[in-house]
N, C-alpha and C positions, 0 to 999 in steps of 0.2 A: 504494500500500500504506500501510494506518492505523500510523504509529509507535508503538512500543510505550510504553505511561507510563513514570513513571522509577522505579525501584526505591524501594519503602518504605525500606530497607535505607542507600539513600545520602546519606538526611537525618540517618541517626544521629550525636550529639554522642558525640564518642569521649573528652571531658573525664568526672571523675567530676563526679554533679550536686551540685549544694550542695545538701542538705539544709533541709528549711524547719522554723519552731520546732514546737516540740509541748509541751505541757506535760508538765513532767516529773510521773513518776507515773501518770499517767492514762491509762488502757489505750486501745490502738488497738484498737477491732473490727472484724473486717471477715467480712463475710456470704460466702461463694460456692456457688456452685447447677452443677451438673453437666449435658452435655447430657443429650438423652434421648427427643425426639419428644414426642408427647403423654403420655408419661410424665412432664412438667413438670405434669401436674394433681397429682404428688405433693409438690415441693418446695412451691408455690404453696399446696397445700392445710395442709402445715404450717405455713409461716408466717403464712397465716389462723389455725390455731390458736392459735399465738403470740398476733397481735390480739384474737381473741375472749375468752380465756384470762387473759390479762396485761396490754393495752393500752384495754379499755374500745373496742374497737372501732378504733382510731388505728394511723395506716400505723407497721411494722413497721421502715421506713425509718430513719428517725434515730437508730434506737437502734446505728444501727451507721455509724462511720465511712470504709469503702470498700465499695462489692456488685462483685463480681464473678461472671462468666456466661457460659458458654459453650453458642452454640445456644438450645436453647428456658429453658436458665439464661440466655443472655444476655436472650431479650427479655422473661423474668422483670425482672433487673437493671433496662435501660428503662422497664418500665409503676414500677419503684419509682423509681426514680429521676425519672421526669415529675411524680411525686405522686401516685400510683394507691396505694390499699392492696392489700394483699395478696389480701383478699375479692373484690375488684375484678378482677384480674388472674384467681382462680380461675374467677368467672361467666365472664369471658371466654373462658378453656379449655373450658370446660362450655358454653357456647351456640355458640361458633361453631368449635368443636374438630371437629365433622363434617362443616363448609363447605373446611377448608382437607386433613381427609384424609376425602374422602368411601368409606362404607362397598361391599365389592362386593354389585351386585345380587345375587348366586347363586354356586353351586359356580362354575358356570362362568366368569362373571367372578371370583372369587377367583382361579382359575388363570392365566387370561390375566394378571390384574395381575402374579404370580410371573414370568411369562415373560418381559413387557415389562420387567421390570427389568432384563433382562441385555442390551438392544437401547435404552434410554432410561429417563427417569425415571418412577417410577413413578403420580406425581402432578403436576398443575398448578401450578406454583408461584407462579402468576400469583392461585391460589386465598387464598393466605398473605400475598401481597403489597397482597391489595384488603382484608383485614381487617387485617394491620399500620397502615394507612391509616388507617383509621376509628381505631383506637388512639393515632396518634400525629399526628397529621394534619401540619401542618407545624413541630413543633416541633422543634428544633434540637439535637443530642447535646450543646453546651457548654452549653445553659439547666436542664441539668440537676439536680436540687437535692442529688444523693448522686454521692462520687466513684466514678465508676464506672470496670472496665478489662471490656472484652469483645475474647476473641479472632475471630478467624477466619484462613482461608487466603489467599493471593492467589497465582493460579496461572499467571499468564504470564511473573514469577519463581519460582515455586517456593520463596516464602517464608511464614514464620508473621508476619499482620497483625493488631497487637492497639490497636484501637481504646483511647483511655486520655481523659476529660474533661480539662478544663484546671486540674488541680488543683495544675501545677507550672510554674512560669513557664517551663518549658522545650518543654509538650504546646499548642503554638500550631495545629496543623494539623487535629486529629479534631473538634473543637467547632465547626466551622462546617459539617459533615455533618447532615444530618437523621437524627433515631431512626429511622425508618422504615426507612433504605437501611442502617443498621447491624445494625440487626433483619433486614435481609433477608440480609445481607451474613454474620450470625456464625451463621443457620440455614440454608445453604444447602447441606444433607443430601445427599451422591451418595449416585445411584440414589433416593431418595425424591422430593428438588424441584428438583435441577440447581443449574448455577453463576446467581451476579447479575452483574449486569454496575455496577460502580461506577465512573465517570471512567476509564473504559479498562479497569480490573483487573478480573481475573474473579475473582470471587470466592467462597470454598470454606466449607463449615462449620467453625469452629474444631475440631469435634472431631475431626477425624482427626489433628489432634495432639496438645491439650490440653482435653479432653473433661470433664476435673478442674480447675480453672482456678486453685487454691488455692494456688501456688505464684506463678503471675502474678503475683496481689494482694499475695502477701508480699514478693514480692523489690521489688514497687513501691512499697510503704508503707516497706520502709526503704531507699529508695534516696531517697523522696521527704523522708522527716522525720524528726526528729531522734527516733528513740523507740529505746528499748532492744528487743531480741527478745524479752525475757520479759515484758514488758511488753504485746505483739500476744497478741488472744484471738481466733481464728476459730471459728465457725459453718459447718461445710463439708455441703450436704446432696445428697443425689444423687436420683439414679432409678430408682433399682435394677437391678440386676446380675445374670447368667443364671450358674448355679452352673458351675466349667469345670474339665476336667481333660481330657489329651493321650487319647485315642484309641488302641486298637491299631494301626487306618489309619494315623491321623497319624503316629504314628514315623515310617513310612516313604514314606509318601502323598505325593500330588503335590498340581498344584492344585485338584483334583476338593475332596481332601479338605481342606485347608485354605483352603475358599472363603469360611469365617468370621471369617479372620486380622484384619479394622477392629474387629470386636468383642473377641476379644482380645487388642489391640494398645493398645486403649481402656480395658479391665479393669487392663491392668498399668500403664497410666502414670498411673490415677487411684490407684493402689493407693503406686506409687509415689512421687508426690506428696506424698500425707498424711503416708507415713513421713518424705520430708523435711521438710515444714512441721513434723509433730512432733517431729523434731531441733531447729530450729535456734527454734524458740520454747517445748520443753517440752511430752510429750504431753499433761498435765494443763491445755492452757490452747488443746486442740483438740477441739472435739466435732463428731464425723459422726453425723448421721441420714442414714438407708437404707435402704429398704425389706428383710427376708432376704434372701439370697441366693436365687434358685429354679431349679426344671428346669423351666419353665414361666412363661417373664421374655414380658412383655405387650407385644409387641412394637411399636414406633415410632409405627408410624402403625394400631394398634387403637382410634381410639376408645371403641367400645362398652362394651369392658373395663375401659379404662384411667377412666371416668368412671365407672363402678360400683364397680370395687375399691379405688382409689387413697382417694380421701376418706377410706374410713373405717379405712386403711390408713394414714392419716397422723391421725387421733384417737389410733389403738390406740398408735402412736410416741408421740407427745406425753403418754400418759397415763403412758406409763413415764420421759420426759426430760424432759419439761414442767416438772420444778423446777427443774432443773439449767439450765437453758434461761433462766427467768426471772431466774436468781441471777447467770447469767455476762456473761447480751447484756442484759436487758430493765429492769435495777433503775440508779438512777445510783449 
């Protein structure tokens, strides 16, 4: 029998960390991108607009001092953090967004896929994993050039593992991973593309706990550096959200009826989040982009939709934030 690896959990320094300098004054920014399936062609497409908009074309990257990502935010995070601009990262959603969730032939295959979900995953994951590849081929999580934190699950403890660069003399162990197997490791979607298998851990999408990641990144920038709270400016952008309220069923329902619970288990803790982040840094010094709310949220793994709507769903944002956007993240 294979031994089990050893708990994430047992390597933690239980000392407080010393703090590293930071110039005083000087705002800390930090970026984070929500999961979301190929609804990541919204954040992505934003931050294109950002480049195209404000930057002369030039990665969106260094305008901000941590990206954080959860799921298809994290391997957002990665393609910025390797050097990719944001336009980069979007073509990539858009040309090879159909390879890794391919569409159903027919009525009929639509259904079968619904069914297969509740007997196995519903997609190849092996489809996501040959195009991460080409992305990042062997480059290394610590060669990274933005400090990144990307969560995910790890399931043979039943613990939250959140990948962190080596930004703090204390994060010795994530940087000699490859971006590829973290990218595989922080989108590994149940019921859509199954666990990864990482050095023993199995590994889960981060979002089934922290799907909103904006609180990660904060607690790690001051845990890591000497900067005041009000001084942190975040950029938090999502994916948009399926409009939700309790059910006649539900009051009373069983699991028939609240067979939706990861979705809104997911809605309240990114919701959550923010309100913290906006405590303990000031709401005025956090901006979310979001698609509306909808009754009619583009589901995961839709392609088709999610490449026609999203784009110009993320202009129509931009045209109304896009100041406020360049004045907070994008100006020195």
């Amino acid at each position: 029998m294979t031994p089990a690896p050893p708990r994430r959990s047992d390597g933690t320094i239980h000392r407080t960390r010393q703090r590293q300098p930071w110039l005083e004054g000087r705002p800390f920014r930090i970026l984070s991108i929500d999961g979301g399936g190929i609804r990541g062609i919204l954040p992505a497409a934003i931050l294109a607009q950002c480049e195209d908009r404000f930057l002369e074309g030039r990665s969106v990257a260094p305008c901000f001092d941590m990206i954080a990502g959860t799921s298809t935010g994290g391997i957002i995070a990665l393609g910025l953090g390797k050097g990719m601009t944001a336009n980069e990262i979007l073509k990539f959603y858009l040309d090879r967004g159909d390879h890794v969730f391919p569409p159903p032939a027919g009525p009929v295959d639509r259904i079968l896929g619904k069914v297969r979900r509740f007997v196995r995953s519903k997609h190849d994951r092996r489809n996501l994993e040959g195009e991460l590849r080409r992305v990042f081929d062997d480059t290394l999580f610590g060669e990274a050039t933005a400090r990144l934190v990307v969560p995910a699950f790890e399931g043979v403890h039943g613990e939250p593992y959140i990948f962190k660069t080596p930004h703090h003399p204390d994060y010795k162990r994530d940087g000699k991973e490859k971006m590829v197997a973290v990218a595989c490791a922080t989108s590994a979607a149940p019921t859509f593309l199954g666990t990864f298998d990482l050095n023993g851990h199995v590994m889960v999408d981060g979002g089934i706990w922290t799907n909103n990641p904006v609180m990660n990144a904060l607690v790690d920038a001051l845990a890591c550096f000497e900067i005041d709270r009000s001084d942190v400016q975040i950029l938090s952008i999502g994916c948009g959200q399926a409009r939700y309220s309790i059910s006649g069923r539900q009051k009373h329902g069983g699991l028939f009826d609240w067979r939706g619970a990861l979705e809104v288990a997911s809605r309240a803790q990114s919701m959550d989040a923010l309100g913290q982040a906006g405590l303990l840094i000031g709401r005025q010094n956090l901006v979310r982009l979001d698609a509306p709310e909808s009754d009619d949220l583009i589901p995961m793994d839709d392609f088709a939709r999610a490449s026609v709507e999203l784009p110009g769903m993320a202009r129509t944002i931009m045209d109304g934030a896009g100041d406020g956007v360049r004045r907070m993240f994008l100006s020195k």
